[in-house]
Structure formats: structure tokens, C-alpha cells
C-alpha positions in Angstrom: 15.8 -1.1 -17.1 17.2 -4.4 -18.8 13.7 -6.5 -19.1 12.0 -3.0 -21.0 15.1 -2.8 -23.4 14.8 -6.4 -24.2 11.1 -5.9 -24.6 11.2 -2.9 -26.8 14.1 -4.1 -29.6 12.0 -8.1 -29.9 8.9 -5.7 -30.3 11.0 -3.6 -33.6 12.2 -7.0 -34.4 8.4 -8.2 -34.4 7.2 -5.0 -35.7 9.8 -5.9 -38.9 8.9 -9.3 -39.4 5.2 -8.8 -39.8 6.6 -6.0 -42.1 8.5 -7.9 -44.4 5.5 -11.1 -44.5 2.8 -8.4 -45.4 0.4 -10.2 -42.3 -1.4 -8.0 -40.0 -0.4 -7.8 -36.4 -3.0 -9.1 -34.5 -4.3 -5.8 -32.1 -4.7 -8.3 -28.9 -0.6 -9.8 -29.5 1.5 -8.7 -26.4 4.9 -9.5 -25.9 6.5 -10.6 -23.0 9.2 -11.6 -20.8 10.1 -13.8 -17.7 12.8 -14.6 -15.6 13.3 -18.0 -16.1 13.2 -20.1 -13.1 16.5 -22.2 -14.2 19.5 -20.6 -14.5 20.5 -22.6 -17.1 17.8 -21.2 -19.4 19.2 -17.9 -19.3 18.1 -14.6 -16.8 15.5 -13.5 -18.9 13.3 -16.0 -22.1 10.7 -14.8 -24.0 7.7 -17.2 -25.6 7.0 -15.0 -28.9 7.9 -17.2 -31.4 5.9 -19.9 -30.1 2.7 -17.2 -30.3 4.2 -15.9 -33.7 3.9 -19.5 -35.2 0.3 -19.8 -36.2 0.3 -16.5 -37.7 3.7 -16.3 -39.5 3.2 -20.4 -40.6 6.5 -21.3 -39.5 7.8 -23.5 -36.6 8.7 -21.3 -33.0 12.1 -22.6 -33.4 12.5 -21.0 -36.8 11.4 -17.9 -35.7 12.9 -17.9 -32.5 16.9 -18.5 -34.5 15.2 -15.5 -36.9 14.5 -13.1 -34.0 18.2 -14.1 -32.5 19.9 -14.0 -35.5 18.3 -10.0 -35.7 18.9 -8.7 -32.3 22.7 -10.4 -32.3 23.3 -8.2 -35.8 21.8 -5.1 -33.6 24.3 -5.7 -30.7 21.8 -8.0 -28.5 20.3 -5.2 -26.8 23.5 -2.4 -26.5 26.0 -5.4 -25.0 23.6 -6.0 -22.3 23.9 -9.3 -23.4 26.2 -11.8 -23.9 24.7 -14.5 -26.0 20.8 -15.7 -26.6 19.6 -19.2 -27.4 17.1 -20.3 -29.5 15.7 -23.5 -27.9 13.2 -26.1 -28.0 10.1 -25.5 -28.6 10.3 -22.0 -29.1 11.9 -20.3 -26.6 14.7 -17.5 -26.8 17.0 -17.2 -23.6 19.0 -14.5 -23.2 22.1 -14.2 -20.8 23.1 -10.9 -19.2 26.8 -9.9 -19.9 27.3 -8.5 -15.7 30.6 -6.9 -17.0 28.6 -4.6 -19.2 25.8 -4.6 -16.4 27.8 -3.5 -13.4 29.9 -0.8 -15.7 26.5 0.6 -16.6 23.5 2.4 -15.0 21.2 -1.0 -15.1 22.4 -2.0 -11.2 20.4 -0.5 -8.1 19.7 2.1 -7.2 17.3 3.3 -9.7 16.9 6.7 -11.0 13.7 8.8 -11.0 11.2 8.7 -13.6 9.1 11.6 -14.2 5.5 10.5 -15.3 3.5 12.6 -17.3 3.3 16.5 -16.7 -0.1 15.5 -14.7 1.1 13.7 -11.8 -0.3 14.8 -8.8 -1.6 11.8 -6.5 -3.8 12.0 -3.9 -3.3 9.3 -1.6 -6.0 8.5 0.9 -5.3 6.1 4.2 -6.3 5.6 8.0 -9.2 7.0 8.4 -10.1 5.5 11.7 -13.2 6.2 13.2 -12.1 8.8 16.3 -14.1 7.3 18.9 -11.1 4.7 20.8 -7.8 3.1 20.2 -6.6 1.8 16.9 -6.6 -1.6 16.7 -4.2 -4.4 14.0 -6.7 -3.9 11.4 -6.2 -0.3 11.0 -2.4 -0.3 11.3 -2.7 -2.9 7.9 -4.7 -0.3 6.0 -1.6 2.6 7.3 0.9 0.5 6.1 0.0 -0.2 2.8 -1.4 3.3 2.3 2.5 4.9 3.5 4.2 2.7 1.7 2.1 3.4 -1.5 2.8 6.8 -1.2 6.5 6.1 -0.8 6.6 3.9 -3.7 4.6 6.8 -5.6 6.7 9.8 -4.6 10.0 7.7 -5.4 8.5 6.9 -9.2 8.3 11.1 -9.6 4.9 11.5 -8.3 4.0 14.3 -6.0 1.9 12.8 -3.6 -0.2 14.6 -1.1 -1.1 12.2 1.4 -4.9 12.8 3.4 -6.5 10.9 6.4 -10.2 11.3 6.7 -11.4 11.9 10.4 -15.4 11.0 10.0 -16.5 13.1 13.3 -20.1 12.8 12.4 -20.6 8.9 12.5 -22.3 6.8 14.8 -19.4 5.4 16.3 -18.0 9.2 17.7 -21.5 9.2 18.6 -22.0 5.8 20.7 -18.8 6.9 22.9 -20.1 10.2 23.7 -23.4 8.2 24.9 -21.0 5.9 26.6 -19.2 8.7 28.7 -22.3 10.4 30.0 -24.4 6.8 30.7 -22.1 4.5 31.3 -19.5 3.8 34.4 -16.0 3.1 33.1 -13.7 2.3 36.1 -10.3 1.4 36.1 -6.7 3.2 35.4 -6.1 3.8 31.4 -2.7 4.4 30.4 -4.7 7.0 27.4 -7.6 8.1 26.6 -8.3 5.9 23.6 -7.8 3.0 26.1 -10.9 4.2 28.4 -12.9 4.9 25.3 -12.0 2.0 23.7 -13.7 0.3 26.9 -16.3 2.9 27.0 -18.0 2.1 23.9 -18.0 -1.7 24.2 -19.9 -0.9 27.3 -22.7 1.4 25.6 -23.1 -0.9 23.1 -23.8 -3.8 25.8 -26.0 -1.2 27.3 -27.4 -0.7 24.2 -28.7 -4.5 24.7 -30.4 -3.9 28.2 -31.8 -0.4 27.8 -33.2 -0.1 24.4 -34.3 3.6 25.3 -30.8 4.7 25.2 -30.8 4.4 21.5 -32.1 7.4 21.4 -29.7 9.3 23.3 -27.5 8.1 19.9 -29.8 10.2 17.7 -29.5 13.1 20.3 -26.0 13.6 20.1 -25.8 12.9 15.9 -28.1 15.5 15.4 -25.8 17.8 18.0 -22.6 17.4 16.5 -23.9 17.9 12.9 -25.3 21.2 14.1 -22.1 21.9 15.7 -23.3 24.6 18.5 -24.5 23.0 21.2 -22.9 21.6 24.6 -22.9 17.9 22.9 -21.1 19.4 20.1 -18.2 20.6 21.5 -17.8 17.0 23.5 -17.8 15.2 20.5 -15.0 17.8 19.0 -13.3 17.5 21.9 -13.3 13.6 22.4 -12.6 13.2 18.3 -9.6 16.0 18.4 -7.8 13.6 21.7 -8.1 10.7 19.9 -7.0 11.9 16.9 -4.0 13.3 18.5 -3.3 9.5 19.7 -3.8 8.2 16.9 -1.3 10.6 15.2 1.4 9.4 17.5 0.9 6.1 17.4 0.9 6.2 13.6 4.3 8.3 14.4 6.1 5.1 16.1 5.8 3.3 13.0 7.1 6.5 10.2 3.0 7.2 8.9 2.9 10.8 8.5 0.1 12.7 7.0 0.1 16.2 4.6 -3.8 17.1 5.5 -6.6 16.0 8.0 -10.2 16.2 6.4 -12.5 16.1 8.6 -16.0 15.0 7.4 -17.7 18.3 9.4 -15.9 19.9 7.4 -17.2 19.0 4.0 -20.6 19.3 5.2 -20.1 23.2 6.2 -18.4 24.1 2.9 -21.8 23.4 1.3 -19.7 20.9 -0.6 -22.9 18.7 -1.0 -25.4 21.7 -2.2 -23.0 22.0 -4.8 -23.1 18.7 -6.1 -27.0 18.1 -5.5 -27.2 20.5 -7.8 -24.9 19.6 -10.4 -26.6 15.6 -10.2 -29.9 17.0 -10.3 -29.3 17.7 -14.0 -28.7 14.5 -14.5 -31.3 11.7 -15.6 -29.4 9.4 -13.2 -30.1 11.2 -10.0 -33.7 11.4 -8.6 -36.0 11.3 -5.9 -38.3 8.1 -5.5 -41.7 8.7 -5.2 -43.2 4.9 -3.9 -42.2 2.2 -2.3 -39.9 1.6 0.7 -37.4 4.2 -0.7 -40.1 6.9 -1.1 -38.5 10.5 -0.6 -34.9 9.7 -0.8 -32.6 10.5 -3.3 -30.9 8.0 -5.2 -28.5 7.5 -8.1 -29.1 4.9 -10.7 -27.1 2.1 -11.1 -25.9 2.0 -15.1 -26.0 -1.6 -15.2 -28.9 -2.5 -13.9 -31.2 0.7 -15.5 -31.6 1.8 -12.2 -33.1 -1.3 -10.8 -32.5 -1.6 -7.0 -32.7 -5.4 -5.7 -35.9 -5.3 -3.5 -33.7 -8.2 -1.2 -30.1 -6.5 -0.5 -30.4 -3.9 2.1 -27.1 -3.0 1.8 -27.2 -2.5 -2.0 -30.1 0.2 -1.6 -27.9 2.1 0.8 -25.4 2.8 -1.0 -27.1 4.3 -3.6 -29.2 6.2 -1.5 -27.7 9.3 -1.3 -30.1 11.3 0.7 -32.7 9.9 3.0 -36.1 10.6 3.4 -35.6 12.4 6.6 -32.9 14.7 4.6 -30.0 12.9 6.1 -26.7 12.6 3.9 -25.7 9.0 3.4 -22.1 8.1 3.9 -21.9 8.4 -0.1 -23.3 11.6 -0.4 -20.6 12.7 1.6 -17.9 10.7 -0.1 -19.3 11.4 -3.8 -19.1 15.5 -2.8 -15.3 15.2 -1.1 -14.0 13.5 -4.5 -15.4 16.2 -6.9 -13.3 18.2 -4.4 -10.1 15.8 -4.8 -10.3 16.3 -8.3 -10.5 20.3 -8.2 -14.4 19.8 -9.4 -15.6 22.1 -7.2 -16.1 25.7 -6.7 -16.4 25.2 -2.9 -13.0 24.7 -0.8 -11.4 24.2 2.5 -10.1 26.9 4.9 -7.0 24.9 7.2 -5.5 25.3 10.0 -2.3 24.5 11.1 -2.2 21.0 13.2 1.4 20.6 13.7 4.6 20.7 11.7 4.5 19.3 8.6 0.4 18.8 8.9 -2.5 20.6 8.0 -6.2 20.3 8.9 -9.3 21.2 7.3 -10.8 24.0 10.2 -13.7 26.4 10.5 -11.6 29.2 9.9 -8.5 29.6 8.5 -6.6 29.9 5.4 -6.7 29.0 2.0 -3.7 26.5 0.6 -2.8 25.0 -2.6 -4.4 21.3 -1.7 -6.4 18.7 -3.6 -6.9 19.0 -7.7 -5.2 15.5 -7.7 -4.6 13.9 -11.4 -5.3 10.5 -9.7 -7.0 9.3 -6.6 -6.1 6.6 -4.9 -8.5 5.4 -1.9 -7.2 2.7 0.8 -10.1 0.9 1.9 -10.8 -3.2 2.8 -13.0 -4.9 0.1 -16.0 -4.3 2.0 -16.2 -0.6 1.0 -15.9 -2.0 -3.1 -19.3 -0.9 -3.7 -19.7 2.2 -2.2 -16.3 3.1 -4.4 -18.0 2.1 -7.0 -20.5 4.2 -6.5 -18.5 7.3 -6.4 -16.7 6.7 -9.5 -20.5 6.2 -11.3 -21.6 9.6 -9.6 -18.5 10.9 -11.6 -19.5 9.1 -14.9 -22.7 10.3 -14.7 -21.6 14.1 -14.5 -19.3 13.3 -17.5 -16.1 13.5 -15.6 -14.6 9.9 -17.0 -11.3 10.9 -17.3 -11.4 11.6 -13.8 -13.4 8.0 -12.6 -10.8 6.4 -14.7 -8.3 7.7 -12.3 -9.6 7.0 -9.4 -8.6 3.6 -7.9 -9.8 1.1 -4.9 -6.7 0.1 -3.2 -8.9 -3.1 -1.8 -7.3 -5.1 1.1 -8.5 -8.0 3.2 -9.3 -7.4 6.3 -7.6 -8.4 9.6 -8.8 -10.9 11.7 -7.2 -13.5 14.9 -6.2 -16.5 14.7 -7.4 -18.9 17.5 -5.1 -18.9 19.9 -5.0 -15.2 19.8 -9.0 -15.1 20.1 -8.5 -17.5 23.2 -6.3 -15.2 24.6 -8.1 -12.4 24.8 -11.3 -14.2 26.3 -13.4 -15.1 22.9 -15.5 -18.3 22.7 -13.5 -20.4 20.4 -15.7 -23.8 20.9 -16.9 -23.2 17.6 -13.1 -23.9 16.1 -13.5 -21.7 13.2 -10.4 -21.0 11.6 -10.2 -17.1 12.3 -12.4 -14.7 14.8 -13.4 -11.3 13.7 -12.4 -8.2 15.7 -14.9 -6.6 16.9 -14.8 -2.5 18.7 -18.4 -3.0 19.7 -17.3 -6.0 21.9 -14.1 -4.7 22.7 -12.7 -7.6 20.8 -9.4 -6.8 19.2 -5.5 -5.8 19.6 -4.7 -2.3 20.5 -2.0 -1.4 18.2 -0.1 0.6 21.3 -0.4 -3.0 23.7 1.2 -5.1 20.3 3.8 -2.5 19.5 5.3 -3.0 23.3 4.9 -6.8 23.3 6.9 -6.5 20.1 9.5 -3.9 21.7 9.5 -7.0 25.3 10.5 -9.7 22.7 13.4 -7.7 20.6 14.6 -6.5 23.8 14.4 -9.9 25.4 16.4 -11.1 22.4 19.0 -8.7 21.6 22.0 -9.8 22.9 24.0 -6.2 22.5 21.9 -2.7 22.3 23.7 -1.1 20.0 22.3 1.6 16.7 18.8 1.6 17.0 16.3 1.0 20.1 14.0 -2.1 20.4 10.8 -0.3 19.5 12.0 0.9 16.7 13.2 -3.1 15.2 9.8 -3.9 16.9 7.8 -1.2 14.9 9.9 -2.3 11.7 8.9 -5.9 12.6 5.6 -5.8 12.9 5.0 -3.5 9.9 6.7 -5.3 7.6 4.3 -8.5 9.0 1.1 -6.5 7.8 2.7 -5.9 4.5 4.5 -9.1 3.1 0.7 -10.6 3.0 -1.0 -10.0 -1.3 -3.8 -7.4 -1.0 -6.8 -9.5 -1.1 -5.5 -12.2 1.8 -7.1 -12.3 4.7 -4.5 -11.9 7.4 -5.2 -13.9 10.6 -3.1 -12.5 12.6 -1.4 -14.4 15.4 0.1 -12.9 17.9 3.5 -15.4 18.8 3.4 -15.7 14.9 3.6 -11.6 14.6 6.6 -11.4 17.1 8.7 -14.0 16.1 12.1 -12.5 14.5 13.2 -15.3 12.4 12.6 -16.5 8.7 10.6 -14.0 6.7 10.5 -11.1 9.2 11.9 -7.8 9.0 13.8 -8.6 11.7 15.9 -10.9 9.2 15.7 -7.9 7.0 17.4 -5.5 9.5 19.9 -7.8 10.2 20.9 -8.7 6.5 21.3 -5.0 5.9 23.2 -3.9 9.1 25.6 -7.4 8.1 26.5 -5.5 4.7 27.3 -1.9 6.8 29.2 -4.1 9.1 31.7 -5.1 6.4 31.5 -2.4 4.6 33.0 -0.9 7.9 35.7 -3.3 8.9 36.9 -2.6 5.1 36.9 1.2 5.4 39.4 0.0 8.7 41.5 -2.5 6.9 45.0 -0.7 5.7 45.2 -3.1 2.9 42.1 -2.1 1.1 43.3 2.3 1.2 44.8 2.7 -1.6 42.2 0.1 -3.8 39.4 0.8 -6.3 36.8 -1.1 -5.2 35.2 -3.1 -8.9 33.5 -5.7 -10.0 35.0 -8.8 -12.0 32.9 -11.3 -13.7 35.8 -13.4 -14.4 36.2 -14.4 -10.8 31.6 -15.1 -10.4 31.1 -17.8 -8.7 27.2 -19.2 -8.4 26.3 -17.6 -4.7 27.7 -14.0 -6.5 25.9 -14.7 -9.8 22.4 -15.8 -8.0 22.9 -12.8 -6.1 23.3 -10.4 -9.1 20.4 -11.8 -11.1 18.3 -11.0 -8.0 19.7 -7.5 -7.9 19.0 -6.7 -11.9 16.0 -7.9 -11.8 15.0 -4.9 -8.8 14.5 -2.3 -11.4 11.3 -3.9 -12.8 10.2 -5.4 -9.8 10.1 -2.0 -8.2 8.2 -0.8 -11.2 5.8 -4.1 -11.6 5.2 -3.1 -7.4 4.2 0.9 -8.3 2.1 0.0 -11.5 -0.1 -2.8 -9.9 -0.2 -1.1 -6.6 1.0 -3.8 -4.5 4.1 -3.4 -1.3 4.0 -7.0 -0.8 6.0 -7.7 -3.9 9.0 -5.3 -2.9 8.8 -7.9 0.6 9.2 -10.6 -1.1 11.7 -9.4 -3.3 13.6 -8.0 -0.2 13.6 -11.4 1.8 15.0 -13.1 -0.9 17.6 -10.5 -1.1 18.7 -10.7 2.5 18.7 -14.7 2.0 20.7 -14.5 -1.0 23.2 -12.0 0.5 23.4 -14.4 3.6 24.0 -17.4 1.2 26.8 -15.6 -0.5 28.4 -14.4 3.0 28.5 -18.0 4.1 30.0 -19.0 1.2 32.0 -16.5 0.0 34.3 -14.5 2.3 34.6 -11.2 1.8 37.7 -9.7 3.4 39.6 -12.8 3.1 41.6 -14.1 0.0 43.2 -11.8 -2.6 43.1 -8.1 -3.1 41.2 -8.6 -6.4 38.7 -11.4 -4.6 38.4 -8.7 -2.0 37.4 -5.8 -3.9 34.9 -7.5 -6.4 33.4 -9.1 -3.5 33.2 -6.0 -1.3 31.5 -4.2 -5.0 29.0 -6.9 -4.6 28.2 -5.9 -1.0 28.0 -2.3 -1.9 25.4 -3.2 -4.5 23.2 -5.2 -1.9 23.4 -2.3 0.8 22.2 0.1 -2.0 19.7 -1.9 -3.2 18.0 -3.3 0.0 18.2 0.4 1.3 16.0 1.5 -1.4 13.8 -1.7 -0.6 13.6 -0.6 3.3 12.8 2.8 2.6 9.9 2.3 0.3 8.8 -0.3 2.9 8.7 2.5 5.6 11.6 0.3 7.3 14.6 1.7 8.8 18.0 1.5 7.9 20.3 0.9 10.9 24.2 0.9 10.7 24.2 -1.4 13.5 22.0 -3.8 15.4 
């Protein structure tokens, strides 16, 4: 990777310098470099003499013409190069020699790195409540949490992916209420359709019949025992959903290795296990007074285990037991991670749920899953605390190399624009600028109803039907919508903005890659081009073809920067700029047409755009069609 061999020889260079001046290197000095946003100053510029000065007592300038003058005597980087300025104030430039690049192993696609010997990832997404249909703002949290794992397993990683199935919550439990007190009538094309109906209504009945609360409390306590009647309705209602859920997740490439199911972790006796192991801990303790009285709670470290008297939400998190013996939500979570991180001496039994898929079961078999080196947990910011609160359980049981592995993929959370809330019936005199979804109002987009809107507006558009079906450009579409947005942003999603299939859509994606198969074709068919090695030629680089390289040598580090930080929208936005550079340079620079020599280094170029967007697509979950 060109930007970490440039990084490495300035930091022996650097290394040298303090050296020779007998100064200490300050610990907190880090060394960088940029892609310069001009051309003209080069393809990559580092500022390190200007942050050198003070210390060495010399001007950036001199010590930028020192550091050139050092790594041109050393080759500038093993010909990577093929010259480096020292400019005003302080900067060095340095200009990639693309003969040398495109000769060498620095151009896409990118090998493989192994990480450590360690590197088993556990990657955790989905986990939809299975109570009704999956709406938008789950399908984010999918995306990101599949292409993470993509972007994991293609960095060497061995990445077992899980999708928790909590079948003891309140929501399973509300539907269940809603099917035996409530009337839903209609025709629903699936089940999570009538449910998804079924437990807006129990909630509005909720409203008007306070007594049927209870009936809520009846069927908890049923399904946790697991025996009765009730029980098996809930199993039953959870396993359907979950099955439609599965296939939905299907239509846009998600796949899963293991379904854990949160029954499950209760009847392993995975929580006795780690009561006991907190209890001999000073950090874990039951409270004898006040409004906590009887539960169990862990200590915050921060805050010497004093619980704000005024947030609610605060104290529920760190209670972990209740006063009635009930397991909070953290409980749960705290005891399943021990068990991600092979900290327990209790296990799973699975069962086989389909190919490809296993499932934590009552009885079954023992496998080799979990004992993760890292955890990885994608969850919207509102769960930050409770995250928190596992990786202090760990602390506090002296696993810290563990917590430290343990990361909060934290996203923002989906909401609808106002047009879309309009449409579906909400309120909107208000004008706020986005309306929250909302299952106990029914308030939302089905991700089943979007994904064929999607596939009505591809195939509405699509002049010719040809390589791959409308659902699947429509699937590619939409994902790729849910995942060009940074983490943290809010997405207020908008439903003509989600289906349009110009400017940054995957839709322009698709169609930028099959444009590079197409030639690649008609030049397979062209009698001229038989007998001819197909090369590159920086002599004949013309600005499209060199703006289109820098953007392809600077993929190797992008990739990386994308995998280290955790974050797929940075491989989108590298990609659209790749399919609008590569649409630039096919405007203005024909590629079967001129001389055999034009031909063949222009028809390299195209080969190195198909390979590189490929790998882009693929880690995006995004497919690769021949033809459109």
C-alpha cells in the first residue's frame, strides 16, 4: 500500500534526524499523509516539517528539502515515485511514478492481510424484535452489520456472523395479546403483515382497556416458563416471523452463521453463572433502601456507584435484577457476552435451521461457536449505555482485554421525511423536519412494500431486461441508499428520494460497472485486438486517465481507513466517485477507437476500474452484473 510505504521510510527518515540532533521525539508526534486536493501539489504531501520546526529550530522548508534530499538518496520510496517537492511553507509533495505503479502490485485489487494469530470476530446484527414485519430502520442496521462483516472477512478475519432473536420481550408478548383480544380483518400477503397490524391494534386497545395490561404480564411469565399453551404460541408466532424475516433479509444478500435466541441463554443457566461470578465483586450488589430496594445493581466506576435519583432510564440499565427476580435486558446481554468471549463454562446446544445456518435449540448438538477475539455489536446510539454497561460488567470481573475488544457499531436511526409521513396518514401540521417510525402505531415502511416499489420503478425504467432482474438492481439500490449516509446521521428517509436511480445511487454504480464489462466485451470480439498484450503506457496519460488512476491507488488505503474505523459509507463514496471518474474518462477518451497502442493502454485502464469497483460492490453486498 503506497500511502504506508511513504509513511514508514519519512518515519526512518524522522527517526534519523532526531538521531543525529540528539532531541527527544516528542511521544505524542504522529506522522501523516494526505491526498492533496490539487493535482498540482502532487498525489500524496505530508506537513512534518512544518510540525518538526519548533522542535528541530529550523524553518519547515529546510527540513522539508532535508527529508527530500534523504528519501531521493534511498530511491523515493522503491521508484514509487517519480520526483518530490519541497514547497512553501513546509510542505513535501510527492508524485507517483504510474509506470512503476501499474508494473507493480500497488493497483486494485488488494491482497489479503492476515491480522494477528487471534482474529476471530463476532459480528452481531438484526436483531429485530419477532413480533411483525421489518420495517427501513432495521434493514439500515442489516446493511451496515453485512457489509462490516464483508469488509472484515476480506481483511483475513474469520467472522462468525449472529442475529439475536429476543423471544422473551414485551413486544413478542403484546402480539400474542393482540391475536387472542383483538379483531384483525383484512387479506395479508404474510404473516408479519397481519401482525404488524395486530400489534398497533393491542397497543390502541391498550389505551381503552387498561385491564388488558395484564394479559401482557400473563403471557411474559408463560413464555419464560416455556411449558404452557401460551408458550408454545409465542414460539410459534416468533419462529414464522423469523422465517420472514430470514427471507427478506435474503432478497438483499444478509445471511447469518447462528440464530441466538434470548430463551435460550436464559435455560443454559448462563445468568446463574455470572451472578455468581459478579457477586464476588465489590461492584455488584443488592440495594437495601430506597426506590431500588431488592434489586441487583452494578456500580457505575465513574460515578462511585451513585445512581441519578432523576434519570429513569439510567437506573435501568444498571439494574440488573429486579426486585421481583426478573432479569433486566442487561442481565441478559452482560451473561450472552461472557459467552461471546468463551468466558463461560455454560454453552449452547444448536440445531440445524437451514443450510448454511445454525440455531441455538433446546436440544441438539454441540458446535465449535463463539470464543470471539473481538466483538462487534450493531446497535443505534440509543442502546450506547446499556453497551456501556456490558463492557463495565467485564471490567469489573477483570476481563479488560476482552472490554477493550468489544465495540458499539452506533448508528442513527431511521426516520421519514414529510412527505413520506403524509403519505402514510401521519399528522404533519406540526412541520417538523422528520417523523419517527413508530410499530406501536403501525407507523413505518415495511421493508417487503419498499423493496417492490423499488423493483415497479427499475422496471418501469429499464429500457432492455437483459443480466440481472429488477428486484435485484432495486435491492442493490436501496441498500446502497441506507449505507452511503456516516454512521451517526440521522437518515430521513424519503421515499421518491430512495427510488430515484440517478446521481449518487447504486443504480449509477451498476451501470458504471456493467459499462466497463461491456467494453471489455466488444474488445474480446474485435479481431484487431487477438493477438495484443493489453498494457499500460504513461507516456500517452492524458488528465481524465490520470484523475482516474490517482482515484484507483488511493483504494488500497481507503479500503483499510473503511475496515479500521468501522465505517461502509466511505467505500460508497469512494465507489461513486469511481463510477463518475470512469464515466468522465469514457466520454472523453475512447476506448476502442484510435491506435492499437491508444487502445490497449486504455482498455488496461478499464480492466483496472472493473477490478477495482468489483471489489468495492462486493464488500458493499452489491452485485456485479455483466449486463444491465
Amino acid at each position: 500500500m503506497i500511502q504506508q510505504l511513504l509513511t514508514v521510510e519519512i518515519e526512518q527518515h524522522v527517526e534519523a534526524m532526531f538521531q543525529e540532533s540528539g532531541i527527544q521525539r516528542p511521544a505524542d508526534l504522529k506522522i501523516l499523509t494526505e491526498h492533496p486536493a490539487h493535482p498540482e501539489h502532487g498525489d500524496y504531501s505530508s506537513n512534518i516539517a512544518m510540525l518538526l520546526a519548533k522542535i528541530l529550530r529550523k524553518s519547515p522548508l529546510q527540513i522539508a528539502g532535508e527529508l527530500q534530499s534523504r528519501m531521493e538518496q534511498n530511491g523515493l520510496v522503491q521508484g514509487l515515485f517519480r520526483k518530490s517537492a519541497a514547497v512553501a511553507p513546509g510542505f513535501l509533495n510527492f508524485y507517483i511514478n504510474w509506470d512503476v505503479w501499474a508494473n507493480g502490485e500497488y493497483q486494485a485489487p488488494i491482497k489479503r492481510v492476515t491480522p494477528s494469530p487471534k482474529s476471530k470476530v463476532l459480528v452481531e446484527h438484526t436483531s429485530i424484535n419477532p413480533n411483525k414485519a421489518a420495517h427501513v430502520g432495521h434493514l439500515r442496521n442489516s446493511c451496515i452489520g453485512d457489509s462490516l462483516s464483508r469488509m472484515l472477512a476480506h481483511a483475513g478475519y474469520e467472522v462468525e456472523v449472529h442475529n439475536y432473536i429476543d423471544d422473551l420481550g414485551n413486544q413478542l408478548a403484546d402480539t400474542v395479546v393482540g391475536i387472542l383480544h383483538t379483531q384483525t380483518e383484512g387479506s395479508f400477503p404474510r404473516f408479519g403483515d397481519f401482525c404488524w397490524e395486530t400489534y398497533a391494534k393491542v397497543n390502541q386497545a391498550y389505551k381503552a382497556q387498561p385491564e388488558l395490561v395484564e394479559q401482557r404480564s400473563v403471557v411474559l411469565h408463560a413464555i419464560e416458563s416455556g411449558t404452557s399453551n401460551l408458550a408454545w404460541m409465542g414460539a410459534l408466532v416468533a419462529e414464522r416471523i423469523v422465517r420472514e424475516q430470514l427471507d427478506e433479509m435474503k432478497q438483499f444478500g444478509i445471511s447469518y452463521d447462528v440464530l441466538v435466541w434470548e430463551s435460550s441463554i436464559v435455560r443454559a443457566g448462563f445468568w446463574d453463572t455470572t451472578f455468581e461470578l459478579l457477586s464476588k465483586t465489590e461492584m455488584f450488589h443488592k440495594v437495601t433502601e430506597g426506590k431500588l430496594a431488592g434489586c441487583w445493581v452494578l456500580k457505575n466506576l465513574d460515578e462511585g456507584g451513585e445512581t441519578p435519583a432523576d434519570n429513569q432510564d439510567f437506573q435501568g440499565d444498571k439494574v440488573l435484577v429486579r426486585s421481583n427476580g426478573i432479569l433486566t435486558y442487561t442481565a441478559k446481554d452482560i451473561a450472552y457476552h461472557l459467552w461471546k468471549f468463551g468466558l463461560l463454562q455454560n454453552d449452547f446446544v444448536y440445531k440445524k435451521w437451514e443450510d448454511g445456518l445454525w440455531s441455538t435449540a433446546a436440544q441438539g448438538s454441540k458446535k465449535a461457536i463463539g470464543h470471539a477475539d473481538m466483538v462487534i455489536n450493531v446497535i443505534d446510539y440509543r442502546q450506547q449505555y446499556p453497551q456501556e454497561m456490558v463492557k463495565l460488567a467485564l471490567d469489573v470481573l477483570g476481563y479488560e482485554q476482552q472490554a477493550s475488544q468489544l465495540k458499539h457499531v452506533s448508528y442513527g436511526v431511521v426516520s421519514l421525511s414529510p412527505d413520506t409521513a403524509a403519505g402514510l396518514g401521519l399528522d404533519t401540521t406540526e412541520r417538523k423536519s422528520s417523523y419517527a417510525m413508530s410499530g406501536r402505531q403501525g407507523i413505518g415502511i415495511k421493508v417487503a412494500d419498499l423493496l417492490d416499489r423499488m423493483e415497479k420503478v427499475i422496471d418501469a425504467k429499464r429500457s432492455r431486461k437483459a443480466g440481472i432482474s429488477s428486484i435485484s438492481i432495486a435491492a442493490a439500490s436501496i441498500r446502497y441508499y441506507l449505507l452511503k449516509y456516516q454512521l451517526q446521521t440521522e437518515v430521513i428517509f424519503d421515499l421518491e428520494q430512495a427510488t430515484e436511480v440517478t446521481g449518487n445511487t447504486g443504480v449509477y454504480l451498476l451501470y458504471a460497472y456493467a459499462r466497463a464489462n461491456r467494453i471489455l466485451d466488444k474488445a474480446k470480439k474485435d479481431d484487431r485486438l487477438q493477438t495484443v498484450e493489453v498494457r499500460f503506457n504513461g507516456n500517452l496519460l492524458e488528465d481524465q486517465e490520470y484523475q482516474l488512476l490517482r482515484h484507483i491507488a488511493y483504494w488500497p488505503e481507503t479500503l483499510e481507513n473503511a475496515t479500521t474505523q468501522l465505517a461502509p459509507s466511505l467505500i460508497c463514496h469512494y465507489a461513486f466517485e469511481l463510477a463518475s471518474l470512469f464515466n468522465h474518462f469514457y466520454s472523453a477518451c475512447p476506448v476502442l477507437k484510435g491506435s492499437e497502442e491508444s487502445i490497449t493502454h486504455r482498455l488496461w485502464i478499464t480492466q483496472t476500474v472493473k477490478a477495482t469497483l468489483h471489489e468495492a460492490l462486493e464488500l458493499l453486498g452489491m452485485p456485479t452484473p455483466k449486463r444491465l
